[in-house]
Phi, psi and omega in degrees: 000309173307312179313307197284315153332299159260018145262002137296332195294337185276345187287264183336316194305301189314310176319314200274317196286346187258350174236019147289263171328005167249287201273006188280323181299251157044303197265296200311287167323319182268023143285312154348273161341278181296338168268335156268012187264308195299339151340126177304122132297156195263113201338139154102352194254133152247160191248106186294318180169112230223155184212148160216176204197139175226188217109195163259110176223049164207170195268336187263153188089170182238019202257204209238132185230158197233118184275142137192156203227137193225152151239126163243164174243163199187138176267019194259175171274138169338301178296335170299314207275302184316347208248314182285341187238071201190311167289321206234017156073355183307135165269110211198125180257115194276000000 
């Protein structure tokens, strides 16, 4: 009886721990998000759709890394805008 108890209580432990850490990785990933949405744009620019995604998305390492992305539309040119998040010190691929 103790035995069975206590590979439920590790079955319930294992449970909890495979749908906490998705979603707390998750919480992390949309504060990404949300912290590049609060970011200024730059005049003539709107923001089309922003996403974010966390996981293992690169081969090296065992750790965990958090994506976020904004599509914008902008009458400025590649070079305006880069030149434009370049002035604000950002770290940002144009």
């Amino acid at each position: 009886m103790k035995r069975l108890l206590s590979l439920l209580l590790v079955a319930v432990l294992l449970l909890v721990i495979a749908l906490v850490i998705p979603v707390a990785n998750n919480a992390v990933a949309l504060g990404v998000e949300k912290e590049l949405k609060g970011q200024s744009l730059p005049p003539q620019t709107e923001l089309v759709e922003s996403t974010s995604l966390s996981g293992k998305l690169t081969d090296s390492g065992k750790g965990m890394q958090y994506f976020g992305a904004m599509l914008i539309r902008s009458e400025k040119t590649l070079d305006e805008l880069s030149a434009y998040y370049s002035q604000k010190s950002m770290n940002v691929i144009v």
